[in-house]
N, CA and C atoms as a LAMMPS dump frame, in Angstrom:
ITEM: TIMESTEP
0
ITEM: NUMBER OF ATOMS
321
ITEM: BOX BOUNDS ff ff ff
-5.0000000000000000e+02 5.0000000000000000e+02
-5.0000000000000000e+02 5.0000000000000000e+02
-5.0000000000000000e+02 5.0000000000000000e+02
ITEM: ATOMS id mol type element x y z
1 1 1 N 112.67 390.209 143.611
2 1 2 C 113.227 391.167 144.546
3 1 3 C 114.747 391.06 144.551
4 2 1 N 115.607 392.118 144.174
5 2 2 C 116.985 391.905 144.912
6 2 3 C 117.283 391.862 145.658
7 3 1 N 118.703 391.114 145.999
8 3 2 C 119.015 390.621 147.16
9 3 3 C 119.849 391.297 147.587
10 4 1 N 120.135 391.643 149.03
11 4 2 C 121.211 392.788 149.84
12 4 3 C 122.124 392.227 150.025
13 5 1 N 123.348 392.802 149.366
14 5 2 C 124.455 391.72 149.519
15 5 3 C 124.725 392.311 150.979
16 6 1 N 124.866 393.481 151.786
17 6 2 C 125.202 392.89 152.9
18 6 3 C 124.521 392.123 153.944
19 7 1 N 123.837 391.156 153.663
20 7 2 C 122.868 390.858 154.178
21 7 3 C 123.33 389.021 154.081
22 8 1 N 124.198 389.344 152.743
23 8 2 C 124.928 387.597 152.674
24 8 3 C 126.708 387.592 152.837
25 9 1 N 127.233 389.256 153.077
26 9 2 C 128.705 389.566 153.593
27 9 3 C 128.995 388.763 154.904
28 10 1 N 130.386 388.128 155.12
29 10 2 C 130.502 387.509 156.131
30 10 3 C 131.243 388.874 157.153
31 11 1 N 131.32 388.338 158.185
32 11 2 C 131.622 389.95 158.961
33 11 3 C 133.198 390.564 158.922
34 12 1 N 134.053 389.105 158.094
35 12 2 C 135.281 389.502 157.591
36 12 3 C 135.127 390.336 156.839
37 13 1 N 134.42 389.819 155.66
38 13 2 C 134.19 390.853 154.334
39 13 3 C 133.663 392.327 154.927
40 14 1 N 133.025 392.467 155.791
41 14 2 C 132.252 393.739 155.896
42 14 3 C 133.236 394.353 156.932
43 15 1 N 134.004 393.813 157.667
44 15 2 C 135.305 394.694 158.125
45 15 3 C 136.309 394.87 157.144
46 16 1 N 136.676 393.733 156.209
47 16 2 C 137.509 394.689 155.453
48 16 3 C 136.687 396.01 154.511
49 17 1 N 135.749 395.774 154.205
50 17 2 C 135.317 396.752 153.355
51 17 3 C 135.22 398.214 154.234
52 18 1 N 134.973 398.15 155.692
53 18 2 C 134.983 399.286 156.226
54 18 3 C 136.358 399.615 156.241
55 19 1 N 137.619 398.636 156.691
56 19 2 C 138.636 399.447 156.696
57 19 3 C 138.914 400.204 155.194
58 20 1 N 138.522 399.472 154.403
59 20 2 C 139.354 399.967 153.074
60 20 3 C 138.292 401.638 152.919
61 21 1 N 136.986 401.408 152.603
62 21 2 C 136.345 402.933 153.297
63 21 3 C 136.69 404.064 154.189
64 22 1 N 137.393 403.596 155.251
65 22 2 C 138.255 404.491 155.726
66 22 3 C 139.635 404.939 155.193
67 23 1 N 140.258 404.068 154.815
68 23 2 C 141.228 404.407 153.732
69 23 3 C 141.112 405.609 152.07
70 24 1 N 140.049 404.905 151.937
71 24 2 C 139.565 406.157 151.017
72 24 3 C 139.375 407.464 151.683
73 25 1 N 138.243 407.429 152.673
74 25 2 C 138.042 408.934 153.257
75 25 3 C 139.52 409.219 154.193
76 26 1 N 140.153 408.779 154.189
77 26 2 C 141.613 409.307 154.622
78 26 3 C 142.658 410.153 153.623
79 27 1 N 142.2 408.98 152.523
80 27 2 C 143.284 409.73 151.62
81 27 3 C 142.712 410.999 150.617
82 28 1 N 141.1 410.66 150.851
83 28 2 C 140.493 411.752 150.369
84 28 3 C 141.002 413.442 151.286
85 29 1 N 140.414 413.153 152.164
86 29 2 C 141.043 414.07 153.493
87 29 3 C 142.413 414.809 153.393
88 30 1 N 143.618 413.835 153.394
89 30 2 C 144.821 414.275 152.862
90 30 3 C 145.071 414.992 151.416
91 31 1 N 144.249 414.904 150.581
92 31 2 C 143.964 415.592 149.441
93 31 3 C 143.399 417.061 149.316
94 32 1 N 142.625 416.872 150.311
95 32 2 C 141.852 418.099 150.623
96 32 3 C 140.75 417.976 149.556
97 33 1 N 140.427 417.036 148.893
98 33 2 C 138.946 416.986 148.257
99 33 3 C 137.871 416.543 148.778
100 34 1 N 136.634 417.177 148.378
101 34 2 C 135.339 417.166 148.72
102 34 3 C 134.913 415.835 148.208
103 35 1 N 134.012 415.384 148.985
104 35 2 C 133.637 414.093 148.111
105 35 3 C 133.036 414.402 146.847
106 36 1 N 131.883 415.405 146.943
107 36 2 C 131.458 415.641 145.629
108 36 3 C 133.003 415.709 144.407
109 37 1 N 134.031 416.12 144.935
110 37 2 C 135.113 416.063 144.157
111 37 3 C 135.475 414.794 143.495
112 38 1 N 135.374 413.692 144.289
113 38 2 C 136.238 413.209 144.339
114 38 3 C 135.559 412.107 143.309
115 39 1 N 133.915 412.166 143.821
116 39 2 C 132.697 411.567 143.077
117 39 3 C 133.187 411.73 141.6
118 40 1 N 133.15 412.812 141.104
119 40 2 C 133.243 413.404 139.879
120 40 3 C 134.482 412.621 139.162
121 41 1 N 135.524 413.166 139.789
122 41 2 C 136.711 412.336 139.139
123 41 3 C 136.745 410.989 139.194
124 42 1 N 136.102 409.867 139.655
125 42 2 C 135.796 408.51 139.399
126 42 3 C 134.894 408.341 138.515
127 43 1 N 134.058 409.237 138.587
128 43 2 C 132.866 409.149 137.452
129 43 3 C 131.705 408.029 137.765
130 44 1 N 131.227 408.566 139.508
131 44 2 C 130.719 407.339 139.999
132 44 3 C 129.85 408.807 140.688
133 45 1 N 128.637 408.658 141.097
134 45 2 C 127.328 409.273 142.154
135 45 3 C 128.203 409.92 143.455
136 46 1 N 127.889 410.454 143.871
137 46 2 C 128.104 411.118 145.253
138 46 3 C 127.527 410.269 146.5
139 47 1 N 126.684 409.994 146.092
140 47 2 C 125.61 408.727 147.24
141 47 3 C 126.664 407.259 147.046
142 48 1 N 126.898 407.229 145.716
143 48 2 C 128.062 405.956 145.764
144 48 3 C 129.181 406.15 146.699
145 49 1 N 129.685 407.076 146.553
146 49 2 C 131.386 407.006 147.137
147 49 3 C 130.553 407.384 149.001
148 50 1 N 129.626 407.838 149.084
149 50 2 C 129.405 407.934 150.484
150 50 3 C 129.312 406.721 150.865
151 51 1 N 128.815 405.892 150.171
152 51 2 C 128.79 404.699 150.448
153 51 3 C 129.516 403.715 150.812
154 52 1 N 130.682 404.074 149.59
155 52 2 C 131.926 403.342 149.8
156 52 3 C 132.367 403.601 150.802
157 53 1 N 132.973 405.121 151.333
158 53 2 C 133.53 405.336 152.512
159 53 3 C 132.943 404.863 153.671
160 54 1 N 132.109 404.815 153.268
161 54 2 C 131.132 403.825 154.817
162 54 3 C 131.188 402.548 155.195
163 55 1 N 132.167 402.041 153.718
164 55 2 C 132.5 400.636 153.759
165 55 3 C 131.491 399.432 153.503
166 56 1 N 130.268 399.838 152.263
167 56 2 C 129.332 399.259 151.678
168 56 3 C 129.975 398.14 150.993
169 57 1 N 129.702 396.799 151.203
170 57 2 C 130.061 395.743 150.249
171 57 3 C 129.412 395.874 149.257
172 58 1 N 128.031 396.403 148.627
173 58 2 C 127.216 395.914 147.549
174 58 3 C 128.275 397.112 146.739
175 59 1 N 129.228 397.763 146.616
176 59 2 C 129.267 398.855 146.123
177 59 3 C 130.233 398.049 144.907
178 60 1 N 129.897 398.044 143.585
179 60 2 C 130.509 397.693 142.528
180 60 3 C 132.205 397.621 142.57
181 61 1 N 133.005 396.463 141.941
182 61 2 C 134.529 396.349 142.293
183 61 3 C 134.741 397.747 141.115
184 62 1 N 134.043 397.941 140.33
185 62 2 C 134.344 399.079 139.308
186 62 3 C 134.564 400.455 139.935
187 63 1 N 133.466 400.683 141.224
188 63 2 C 133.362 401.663 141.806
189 63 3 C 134.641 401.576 142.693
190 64 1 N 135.084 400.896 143.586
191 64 2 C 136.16 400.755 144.312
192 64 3 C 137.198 401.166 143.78
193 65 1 N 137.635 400.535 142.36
194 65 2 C 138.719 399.926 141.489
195 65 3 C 138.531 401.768 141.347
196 66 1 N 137.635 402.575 140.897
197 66 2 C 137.841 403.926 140.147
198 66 3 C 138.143 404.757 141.259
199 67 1 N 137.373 404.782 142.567
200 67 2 C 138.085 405.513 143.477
201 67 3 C 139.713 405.323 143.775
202 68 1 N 140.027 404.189 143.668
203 68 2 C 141.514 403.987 143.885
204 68 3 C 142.114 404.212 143.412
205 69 1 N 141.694 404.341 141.823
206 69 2 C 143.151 404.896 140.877
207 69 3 C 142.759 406.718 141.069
208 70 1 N 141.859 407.288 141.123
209 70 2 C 141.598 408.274 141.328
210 70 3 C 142.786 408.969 142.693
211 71 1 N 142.87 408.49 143.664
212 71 2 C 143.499 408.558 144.561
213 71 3 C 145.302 408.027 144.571
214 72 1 N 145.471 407.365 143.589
215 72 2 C 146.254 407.152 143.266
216 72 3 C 147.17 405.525 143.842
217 73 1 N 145.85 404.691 144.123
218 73 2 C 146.233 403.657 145.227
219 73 3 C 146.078 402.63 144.384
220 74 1 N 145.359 402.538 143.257
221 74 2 C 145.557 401.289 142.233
222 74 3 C 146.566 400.213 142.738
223 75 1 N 147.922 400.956 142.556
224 75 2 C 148.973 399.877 142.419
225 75 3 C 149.077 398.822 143.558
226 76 1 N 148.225 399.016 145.1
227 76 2 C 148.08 398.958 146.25
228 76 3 C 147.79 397.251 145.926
229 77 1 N 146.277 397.677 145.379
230 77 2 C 145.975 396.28 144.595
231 77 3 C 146.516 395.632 143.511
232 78 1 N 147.28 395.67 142.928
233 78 2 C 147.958 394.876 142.014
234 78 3 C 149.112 394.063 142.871
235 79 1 N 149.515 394.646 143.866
236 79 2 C 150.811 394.158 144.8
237 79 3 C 149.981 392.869 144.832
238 80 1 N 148.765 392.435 145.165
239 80 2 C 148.109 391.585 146.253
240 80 3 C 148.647 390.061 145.363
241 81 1 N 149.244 389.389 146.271
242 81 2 C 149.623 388.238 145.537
243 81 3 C 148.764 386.739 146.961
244 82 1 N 149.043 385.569 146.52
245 82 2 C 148.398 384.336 147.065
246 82 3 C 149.699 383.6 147.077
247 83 1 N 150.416 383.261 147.715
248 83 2 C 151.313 382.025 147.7
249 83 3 C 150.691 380.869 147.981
250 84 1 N 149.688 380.752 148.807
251 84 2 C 149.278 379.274 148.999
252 84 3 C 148.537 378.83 147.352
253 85 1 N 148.011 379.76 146.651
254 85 2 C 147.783 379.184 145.257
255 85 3 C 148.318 379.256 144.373
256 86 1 N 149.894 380.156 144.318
257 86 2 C 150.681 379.785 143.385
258 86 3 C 151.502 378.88 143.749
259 87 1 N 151.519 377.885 145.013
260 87 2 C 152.072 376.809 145.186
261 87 3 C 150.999 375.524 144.481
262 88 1 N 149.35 375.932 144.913
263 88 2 C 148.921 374.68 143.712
264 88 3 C 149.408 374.91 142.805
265 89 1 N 149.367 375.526 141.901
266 89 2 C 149.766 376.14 140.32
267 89 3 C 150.811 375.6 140.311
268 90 1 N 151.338 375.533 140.346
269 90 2 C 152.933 375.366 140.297
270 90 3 C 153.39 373.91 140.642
271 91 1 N 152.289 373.078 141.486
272 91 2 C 152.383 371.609 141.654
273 91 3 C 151.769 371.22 140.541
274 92 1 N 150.342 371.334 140.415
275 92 2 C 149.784 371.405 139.155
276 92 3 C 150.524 370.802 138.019
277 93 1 N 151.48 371.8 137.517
278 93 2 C 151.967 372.321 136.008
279 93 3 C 153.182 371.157 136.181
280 94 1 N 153.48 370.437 137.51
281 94 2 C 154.529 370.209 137.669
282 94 3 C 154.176 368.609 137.135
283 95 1 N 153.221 368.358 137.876
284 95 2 C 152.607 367.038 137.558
285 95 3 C 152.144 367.025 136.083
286 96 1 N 151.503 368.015 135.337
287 96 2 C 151.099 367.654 133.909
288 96 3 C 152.696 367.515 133.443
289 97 1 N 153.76 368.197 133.253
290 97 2 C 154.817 368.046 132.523
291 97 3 C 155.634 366.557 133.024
292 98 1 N 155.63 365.88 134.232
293 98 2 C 155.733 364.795 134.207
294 98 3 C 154.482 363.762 133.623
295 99 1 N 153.639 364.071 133.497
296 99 2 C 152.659 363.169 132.529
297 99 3 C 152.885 363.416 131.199
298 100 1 N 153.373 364.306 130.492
299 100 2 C 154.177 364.315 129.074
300 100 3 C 154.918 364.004 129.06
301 101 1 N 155.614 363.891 129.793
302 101 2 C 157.258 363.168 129.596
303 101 3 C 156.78 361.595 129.671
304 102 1 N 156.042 361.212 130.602
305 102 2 C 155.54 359.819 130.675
306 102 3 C 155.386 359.359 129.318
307 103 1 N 154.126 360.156 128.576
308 103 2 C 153.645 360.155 127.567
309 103 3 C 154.845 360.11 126.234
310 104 1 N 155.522 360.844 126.5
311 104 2 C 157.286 360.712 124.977
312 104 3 C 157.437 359.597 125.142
313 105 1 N 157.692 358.433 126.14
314 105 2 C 158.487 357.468 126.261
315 105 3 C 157.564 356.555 125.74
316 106 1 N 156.36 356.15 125.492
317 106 2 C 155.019 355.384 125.204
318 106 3 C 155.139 354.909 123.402
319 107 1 N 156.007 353.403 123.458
320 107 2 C 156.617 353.724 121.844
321 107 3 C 155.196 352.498 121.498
């Protein structure tokens, strides 16, 4: 049997997914396209993007990812950056290059 992912969404995840659903049917709205429109130009079901706008977690990152560039919001997500993990990264890389340098001096 498959399993319902909203059924294992924590209620963060399933509020952001509704806000971002509303975001779509907003900017759909401001467009003045029909969903069946809008369906088409993602190249995703009509029952999908209703979905999405409803703020469905099970709904594929492909499906999301195509409504957004469709709409023209792609770049929205690419902004999204983590500082608390490009500070590991970056300690990380910091500590291996002092363990090579350790390592040069080892005659």
């Amino acid at each position: 049997m498959r399993r319902k992912e909203s059924d294992f969404a924590t209620p963060a995840a399933q509020s952001t997914a509704a806000h971002l659903g509303e975001l779509v049917r907003q900017a759909r709205l401001a467009r003045t396209w029909t969903q069946q429109a809008l369906a088409e130009r993602a190249r995703i079901s009509l029952a999908t993007l209703k979905r999405l706008e409803g703020g469905a977690v099970e709904v594929s990152m492909g499906g999301w990812l195509a409504v957004f560039e469709c709409l023209g919001l792609l770049h929205l997500l690419g902004e999204l950056r983590d500082p608390a993990s490009a500070a590991v990264l970056d300690a990380t890389r910091t500590q291996r290059a002092r363990a090579r340098e350790r390592d040069d001096l080892d005659f």
